[in-house]
N, C-alpha and C positions, 0 to 999 in steps of 0.2 A: 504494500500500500504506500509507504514510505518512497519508492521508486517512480510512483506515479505522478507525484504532486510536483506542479513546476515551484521553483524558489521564489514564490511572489515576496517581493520586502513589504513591512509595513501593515501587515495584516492581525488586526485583533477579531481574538476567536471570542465571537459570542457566547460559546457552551461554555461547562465546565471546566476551567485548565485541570481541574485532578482527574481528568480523564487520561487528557497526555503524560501526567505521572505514573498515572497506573500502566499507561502500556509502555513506559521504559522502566517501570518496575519488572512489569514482565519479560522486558529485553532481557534485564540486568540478570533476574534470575534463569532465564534459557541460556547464555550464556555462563554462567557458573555453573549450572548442573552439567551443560555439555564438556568443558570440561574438568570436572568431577568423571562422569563417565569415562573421556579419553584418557582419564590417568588409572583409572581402575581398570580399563580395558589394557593400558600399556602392563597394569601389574599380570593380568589375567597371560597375553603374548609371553612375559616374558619368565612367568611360570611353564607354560607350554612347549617354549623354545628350549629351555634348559633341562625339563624332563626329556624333550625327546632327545637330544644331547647326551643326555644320560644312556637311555635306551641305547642309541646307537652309540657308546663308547668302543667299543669291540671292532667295528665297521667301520668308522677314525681310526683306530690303532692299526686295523688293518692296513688301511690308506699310508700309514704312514710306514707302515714297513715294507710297502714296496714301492718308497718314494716319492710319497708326498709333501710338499712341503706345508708348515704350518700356516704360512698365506694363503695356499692353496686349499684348508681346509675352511679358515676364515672366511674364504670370495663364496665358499660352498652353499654356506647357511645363509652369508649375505645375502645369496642370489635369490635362494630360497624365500628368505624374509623378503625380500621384498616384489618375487612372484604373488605370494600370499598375501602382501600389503594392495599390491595395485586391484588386483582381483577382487578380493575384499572392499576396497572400498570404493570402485564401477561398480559391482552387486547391491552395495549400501544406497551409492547417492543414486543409482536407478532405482530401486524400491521406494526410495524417500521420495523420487518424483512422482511417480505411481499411485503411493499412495496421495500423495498431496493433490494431484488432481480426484485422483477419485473423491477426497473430502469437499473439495471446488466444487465439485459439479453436483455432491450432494447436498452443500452449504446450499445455489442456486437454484435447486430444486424444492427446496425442503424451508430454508429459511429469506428467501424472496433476493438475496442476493445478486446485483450484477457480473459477470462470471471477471467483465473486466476490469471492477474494482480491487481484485486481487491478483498477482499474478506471480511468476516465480522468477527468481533471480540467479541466474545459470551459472554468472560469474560468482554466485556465493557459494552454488555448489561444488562448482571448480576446486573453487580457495580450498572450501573445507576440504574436500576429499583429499587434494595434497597434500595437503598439512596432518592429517592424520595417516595418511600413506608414509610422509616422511617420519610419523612421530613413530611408527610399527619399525620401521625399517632400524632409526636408532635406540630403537628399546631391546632389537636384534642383537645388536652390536655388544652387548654383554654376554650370552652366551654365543657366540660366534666367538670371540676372547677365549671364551674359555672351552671350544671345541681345537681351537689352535694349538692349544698347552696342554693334550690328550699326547702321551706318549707310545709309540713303538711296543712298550714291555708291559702295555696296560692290556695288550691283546691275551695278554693268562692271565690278568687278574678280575678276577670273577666279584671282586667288592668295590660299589660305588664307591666315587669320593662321600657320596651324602652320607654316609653310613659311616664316615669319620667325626673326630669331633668339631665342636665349632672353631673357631681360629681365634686366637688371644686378644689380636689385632681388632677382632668385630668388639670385645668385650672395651679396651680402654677406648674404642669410638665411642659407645655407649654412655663409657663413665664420662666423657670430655662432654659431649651432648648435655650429658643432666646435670653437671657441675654449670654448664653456660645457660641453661634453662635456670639453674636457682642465681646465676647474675643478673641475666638479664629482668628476671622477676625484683630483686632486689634494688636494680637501676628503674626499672618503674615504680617501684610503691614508694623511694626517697627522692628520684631525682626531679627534674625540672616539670613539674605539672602543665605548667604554661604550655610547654613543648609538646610537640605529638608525636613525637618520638618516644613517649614512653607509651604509648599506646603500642607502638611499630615493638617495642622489648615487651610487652608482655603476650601479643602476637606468636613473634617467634619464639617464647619462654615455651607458650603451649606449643607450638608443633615441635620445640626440639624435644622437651621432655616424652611427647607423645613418642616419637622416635627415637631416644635413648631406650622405652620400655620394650618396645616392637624388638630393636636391636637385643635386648638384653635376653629376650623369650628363649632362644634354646639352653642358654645357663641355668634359667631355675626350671625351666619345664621338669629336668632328670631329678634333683632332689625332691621337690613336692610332689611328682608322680609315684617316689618312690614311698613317702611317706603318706600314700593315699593308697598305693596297691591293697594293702589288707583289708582297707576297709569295700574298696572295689570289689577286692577277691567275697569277700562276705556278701554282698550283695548280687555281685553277677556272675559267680561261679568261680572258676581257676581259670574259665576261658579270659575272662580281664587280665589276668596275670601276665596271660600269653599277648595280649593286648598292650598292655601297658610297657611290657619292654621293647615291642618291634615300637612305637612311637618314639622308647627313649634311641633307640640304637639309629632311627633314622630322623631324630630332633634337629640335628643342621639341615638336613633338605625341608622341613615340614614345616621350617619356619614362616617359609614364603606364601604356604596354600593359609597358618595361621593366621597372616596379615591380611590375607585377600579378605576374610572371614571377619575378621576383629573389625575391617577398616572401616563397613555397615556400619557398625554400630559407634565406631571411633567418630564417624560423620554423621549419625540420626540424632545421638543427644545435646551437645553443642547445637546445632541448626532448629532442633524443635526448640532447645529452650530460649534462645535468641528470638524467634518468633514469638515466642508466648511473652518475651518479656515486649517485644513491638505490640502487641494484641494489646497488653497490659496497659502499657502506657499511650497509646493511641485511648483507648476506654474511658482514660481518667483526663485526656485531653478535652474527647467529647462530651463528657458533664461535664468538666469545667467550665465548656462554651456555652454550651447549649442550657442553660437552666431556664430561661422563658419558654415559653409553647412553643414558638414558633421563633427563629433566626433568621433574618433576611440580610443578605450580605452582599458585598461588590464581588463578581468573579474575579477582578483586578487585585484584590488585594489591596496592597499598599499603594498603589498608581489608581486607587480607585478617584472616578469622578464625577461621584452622587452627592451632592448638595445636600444639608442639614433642611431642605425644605422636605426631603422624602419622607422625614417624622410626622410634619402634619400633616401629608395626604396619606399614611399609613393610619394616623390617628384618627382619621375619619369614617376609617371601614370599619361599619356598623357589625360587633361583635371585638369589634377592639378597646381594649380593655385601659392596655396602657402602652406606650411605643417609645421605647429607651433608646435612643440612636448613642453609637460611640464611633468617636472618629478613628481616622488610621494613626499611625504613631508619631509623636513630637517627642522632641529632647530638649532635657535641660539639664544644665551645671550643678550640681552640690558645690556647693561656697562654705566653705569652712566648717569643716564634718571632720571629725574623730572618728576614723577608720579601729580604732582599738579595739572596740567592741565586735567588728564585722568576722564572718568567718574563713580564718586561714585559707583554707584551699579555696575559696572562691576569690577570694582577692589575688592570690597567685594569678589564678585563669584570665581576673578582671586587669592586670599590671601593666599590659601592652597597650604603648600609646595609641590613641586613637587619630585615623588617616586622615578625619574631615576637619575638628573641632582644635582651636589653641587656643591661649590664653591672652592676657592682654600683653605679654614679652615674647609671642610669637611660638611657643614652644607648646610642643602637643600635650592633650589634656589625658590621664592614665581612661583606660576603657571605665573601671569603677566608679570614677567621680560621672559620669554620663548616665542620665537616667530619663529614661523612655517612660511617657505618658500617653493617656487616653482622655478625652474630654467626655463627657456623660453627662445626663442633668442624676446630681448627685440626690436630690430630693426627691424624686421619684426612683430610683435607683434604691433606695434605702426605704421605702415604705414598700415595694415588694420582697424584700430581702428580711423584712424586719429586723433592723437594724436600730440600734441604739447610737443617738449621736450626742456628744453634750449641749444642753441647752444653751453653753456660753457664749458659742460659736456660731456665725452663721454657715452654712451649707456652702455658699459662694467660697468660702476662703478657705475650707478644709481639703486634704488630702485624702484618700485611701489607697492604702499600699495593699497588695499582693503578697499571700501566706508568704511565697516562697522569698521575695526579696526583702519580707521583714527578717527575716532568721538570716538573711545572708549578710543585710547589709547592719541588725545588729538593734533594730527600734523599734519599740511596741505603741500602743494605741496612747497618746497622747502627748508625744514626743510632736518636738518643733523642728522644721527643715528651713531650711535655706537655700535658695536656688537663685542660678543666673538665668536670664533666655538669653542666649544667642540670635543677634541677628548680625546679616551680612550689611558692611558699611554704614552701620551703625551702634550709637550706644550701647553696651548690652543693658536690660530690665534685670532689674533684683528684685525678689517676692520670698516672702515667709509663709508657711501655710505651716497648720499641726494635723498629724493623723488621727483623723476622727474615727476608723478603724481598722481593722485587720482583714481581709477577704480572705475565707474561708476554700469559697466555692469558683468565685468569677475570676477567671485568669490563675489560677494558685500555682502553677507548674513556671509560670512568667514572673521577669523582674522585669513588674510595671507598677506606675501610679496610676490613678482616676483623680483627675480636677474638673470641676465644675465648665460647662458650658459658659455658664454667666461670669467666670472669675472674673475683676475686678480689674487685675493685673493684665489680663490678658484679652481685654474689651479691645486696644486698637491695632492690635495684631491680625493679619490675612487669619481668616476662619478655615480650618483644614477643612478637608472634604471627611466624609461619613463612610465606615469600612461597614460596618455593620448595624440593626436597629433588631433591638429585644421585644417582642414582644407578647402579649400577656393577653388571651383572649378565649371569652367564652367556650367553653369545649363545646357547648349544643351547635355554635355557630361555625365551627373549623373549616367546614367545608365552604361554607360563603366566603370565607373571610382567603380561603385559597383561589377563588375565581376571583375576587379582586385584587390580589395581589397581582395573579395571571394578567391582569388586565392593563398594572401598572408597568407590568412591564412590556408589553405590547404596543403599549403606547407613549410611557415618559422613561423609563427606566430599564433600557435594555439589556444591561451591563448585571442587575440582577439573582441571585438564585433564591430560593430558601428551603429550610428544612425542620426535619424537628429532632430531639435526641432519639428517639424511639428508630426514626427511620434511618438515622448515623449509625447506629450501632447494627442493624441489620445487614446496612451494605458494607459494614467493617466486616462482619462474621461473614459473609457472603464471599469478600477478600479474601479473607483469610484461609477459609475454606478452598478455593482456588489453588490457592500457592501449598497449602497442606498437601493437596492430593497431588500436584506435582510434584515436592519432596517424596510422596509415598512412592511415585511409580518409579521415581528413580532410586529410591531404596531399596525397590524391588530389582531394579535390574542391575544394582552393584550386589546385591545377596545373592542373585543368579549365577555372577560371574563370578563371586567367590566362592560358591558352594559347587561349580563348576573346574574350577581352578582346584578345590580338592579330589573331585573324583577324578581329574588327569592326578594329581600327585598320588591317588591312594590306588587308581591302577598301574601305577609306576613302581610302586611299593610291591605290590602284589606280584609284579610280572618279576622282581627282583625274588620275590620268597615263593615262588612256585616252587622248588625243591621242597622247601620247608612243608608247604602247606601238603604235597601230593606223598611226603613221609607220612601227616599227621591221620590221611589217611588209611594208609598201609598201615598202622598201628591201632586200628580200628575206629580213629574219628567220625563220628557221624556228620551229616548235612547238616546237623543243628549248630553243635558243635562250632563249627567252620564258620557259620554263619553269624554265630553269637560273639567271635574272635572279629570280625569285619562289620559289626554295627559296634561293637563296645570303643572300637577306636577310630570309627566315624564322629562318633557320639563325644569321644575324649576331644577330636577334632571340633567338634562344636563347641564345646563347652570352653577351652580354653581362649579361641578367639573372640566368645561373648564375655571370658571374662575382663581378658587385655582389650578389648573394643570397649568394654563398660569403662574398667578405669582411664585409660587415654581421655575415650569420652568427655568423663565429670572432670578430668585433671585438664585439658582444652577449657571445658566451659568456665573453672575455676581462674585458671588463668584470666580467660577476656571478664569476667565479673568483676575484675578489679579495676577496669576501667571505669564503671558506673559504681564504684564502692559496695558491689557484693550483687545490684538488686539482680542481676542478670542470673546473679547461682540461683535466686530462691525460685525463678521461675521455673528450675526444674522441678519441683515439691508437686506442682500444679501438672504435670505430666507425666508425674511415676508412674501412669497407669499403662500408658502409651510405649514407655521402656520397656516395661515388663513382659508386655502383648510382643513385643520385639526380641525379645531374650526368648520367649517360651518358642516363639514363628522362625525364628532361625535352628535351636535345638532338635524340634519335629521336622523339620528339612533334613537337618544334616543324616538324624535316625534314617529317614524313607531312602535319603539316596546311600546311606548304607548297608540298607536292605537290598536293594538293587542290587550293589555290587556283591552283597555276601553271594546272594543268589546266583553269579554267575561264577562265583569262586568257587562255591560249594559241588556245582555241577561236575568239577574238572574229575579227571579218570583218576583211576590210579597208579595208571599204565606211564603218567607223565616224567613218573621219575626214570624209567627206563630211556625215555625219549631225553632228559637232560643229559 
């Protein structure tokens, strides 16, 4: 759709602008999950490439004992890889288009659609398929490496390298990792708040730490396995026993199909609870806006340019109650304010001079001395609120501050400010106003004032224009009083929208539902590719212990038996990667929660239910597709050890 629109300049969009946020929200996220996908798919390839590496070791060694070189065995897999890379993905972006028209033409058919309001964009198919053809090819390049360094005398050794142990070198990467994960955690929680670089250190605190654990997986898998066999053996026979050592003996290869498994879950609880905490505070945005019936607003925003007269043609539509207009935002100067009392870390944030505003020596003014207002008629404002003002004051000369920038900046209800205004090429105006109260509910999450309409001070200053009007009306009459609004803006007021909170929060949850079931479906197809990515390692496993298994027969092993030894360490396979996918998981979300001072951890609380459903849905996967495979193990002859 995007491709179609000529670059008209200068065009204001009538509708809603958070419509155009919502669909580069949706960019934003098709783009991350896509690659999300393309790096779980490189994990998936390059599990694939390295088992079958494995597989054919004997057939490399061969290669090489009648003269091949190990360039020559490296161009091999290259070629390979990237036969399978092009093929793959022409098959890919021709199905994508396939399908995508067939969606076209049933969006057209079905939902009134013009077929040439959408169309598809070839050279994006291009780009992509290369770039993921290119990213197969260098994901190759590791086990190609390592089919190079297959020697001549490996053609009689009959034991993988996987079946060795892990290498020293994986472990102090490990330890370097989560020593630089608790710095960089430490350089975010003391150093420069102001900066966003400590946002950028507690970032990568979580992903190195997440990857120090992943790294560290085949070291403890053999001690805790081994301190868990009796109680396995108690439970699932002696066949666990048998289970549990071929895991520990093949724990450096297993490590890779672990991650593919864990990485589900290392990605669904960070991302659900970051959403839930957006859901969250989105929620508490809309009551805070929304407390009258009905909200009628500029879609402009801040550039809005609706006149303070829209209150009394609002005021007139019979079922209106009462019509609170507030304008868009002004700034003023704090003059002589004792910051002592305000809160540390918000004044850190607030320190940075400001671009626009200086002082009378020409030098910038710090961001926290600047404070953003709204004008309102404060008397009606406070009689729908029921509000307590003092009676010593008049209504014209008082402030009201906002929950949040009373706790930041340090003053409660009846406290006296001082402010400059700022005007350009002229005097600046000095005014005193005392806060007459604290807001609770309107704006609380904002550091803003409310000063009267009528102030005093502020009589021979330009009248800002009106973002928004409250208003407060008969529920029997809601529907009249919607067709005249309709009406106002049809006719004086085009720039317009309104709403109510009841119907905000529907089309939040509506949102957000959306973007849920896109994270779902692609949880579903990274769980694919790691539960995928294990039944290539666990018949890689299996094609190594066919000796083993076709004795355990000749010894009288039943089908059950065989069967109960290949779901017990399918199962062990599940379980560990949901265990190291849980903690990664909450040790990621832990990490970014200390950017919002914690609130982001709590919003996993609100979604343990949703983890859980994900812990049990991956376990029952791993079991079924270890049925599968016990099933074809089981069938083998007896006859096969003759044949080794």
């Amino acid at each position: 759709m995007k491709d179609n629109l000529d670059p008209i300049p200068d065009v204001d969009i009538v509708g809603n602008p958070e419509e155009g946020d919502k669909l580069n929200s949706f960019l934003v996220i098709g783009y991350a999950l896509g690659i999300m996908v393309v790096f779980a798919s490189g994990f998936m390839i390059l599990s694939s490439f390295y088992i079958t590496v494995q597989q054919r070791k004997k057939e490399l060694a061969l290669l090489r004992m009648i003269g091949g070189s190990p360039g020559q065995l490296k161009l091999m897999v290259c070629i390979e890889a990237l036969t399978i890379a092009i093929i793959g993905s022409f098959l890919g972006s021709l199905m994508g288009v396939l399908l995508t028209k067939i969606t076209i033409n049933w969006m057209a058919r079905y939902l009134a659609i013009p077929l040439f309001s959408v169309s598809i964009s070839y050279e994006y198919v291009a780009v992509t398929a290369i770039s993921i053809a290119l990213f197969v090819f260098l994901t190759a390049l590791i086990p190609a490496y390592k089919a190079s360094r297959v020697l001549p005398m490996e053609f009689l050794n009959e034991v993988f390298d996987a079946n060795l142990r892990p290498r020293k070198t994986q472990k102090w990467i490990a330890v370097g990792l989560l020593m630089t994960s608790l710095l960089c955690a430490g350089i975010g929680r003391w150093g420069d708040q102001e900066s966003s670089l400590h946002v950028l250190f507690y970032v990568v605190g979580g992903l190195m730490i997440s990857s120090s654990l992943y790294m560290l997986t085949p070291f403890w898998i053999s001690p805790v396995l081994r301190i868990l066999s009796p109680l396995l053996e108690r439970i699932a026979g002696i066949e666990s026993k048998i289970a549990v050592q071929n895991l520990i003996f093949q724990r450096a290869q297993s490590t890779l199909a672990v991650i593919i498994i864990g990485l589900s879950m290392t990605l669904t609880i960070p991302i659900v609870t970051i959403y839930t905490w957006i859901e969250d505070n989105m929620v508490q945005q809309i009551e805070s806006n929304y407390i009258s019936d009905i909200l009628v607003s500029s879609n402009k925003n801040m550039r809005s340019t609706v006149p303070l007269e829209i209150q009394e043609d609002l005021q007139r539509i019979p079922g209106v109650k009462t019509a609170i207009a507030t304008s868009v935002n002004q700034t003023l100067i704090l003059d002589n304010y004792d910051f002592s009392k305000s809160n540390r870390r918000w004044l850190n944030l607030k320190s940075s001079p400001s671009p626009t505003y200086t002082d009378e020596h020409n030098k910038p003014i710090p961001e926290r001395e600047l404070a953003n207002y709204k004008l309102v008629h404060i008397h009606s404002l406070v009689k729908e609120l029921n509000l307590q003002l003092p009676q010593e004051i008049e209504s014209k000369n008082v402030v009201m501050i906002t929950a949040h920038y009373s706790e930041m900046l340090g003053v409660r209800k009846g406290d006296t400010l001082e402010f400059i205004i700022p005007q350009i090429k002229k005097d600046p105006i000095r005014m005193k106003v005392t806060i007459a109260a604290v807001l609770n509910q309107l704006y609380a999450n904002e550091d803003s004032l409310l000063l009267d309409w009528n102030n005093p001070t502020l009589t021979g200053l330009d009248q800002p224009n009106v973002r928004s009007v409250m208003l407060y009306v008969d529920p029997n009459q809601k529907t009249l009083v919607d067709q005249h609004i309709k009406m106002l803006q049809m006719n004086k007021y085009g720039e317009i929208n309104w709403s109510d909170r009841s119907t905000q929060l529907q089309e939040l949850s509506k949102q957000m539902s959306q973007r849920i079931l896109i994270l779902g479906a692609t949880f579903m197809l990274l769980l694919m590719m790691g539960l995928s990515g294990m039944a290539n390692h666990l018949s890689a496993i299996l094609l190594t212990k066919r000796r083993e298994m076709s004795i355990l027969r000749m010894i009288s092993a039943t089908h059950g038996q065989i069967r109960k030894i290949v779901i017990v360490q399918c199962g062990l396979f599940g379980i560990i990667g949901i265990v190291i996918g849980v903690i990664t998981g909450w040790l990621i979300t832990f990490y970014f929660s200390q950017i919002d001072n914690g609130h982001i951890y709590n919003a996993i609380r609100e979604q343990l239910y949703i983890v859980i459903c994900v812990v049990v849905f991956t376990f029952i996967l791993s079991l079924l597709l270890g049925s599968k495979e016990a099933r074809m193990v089981s069938e083998s002859k007896k006859s096969n050890i003759q044949m080794d």
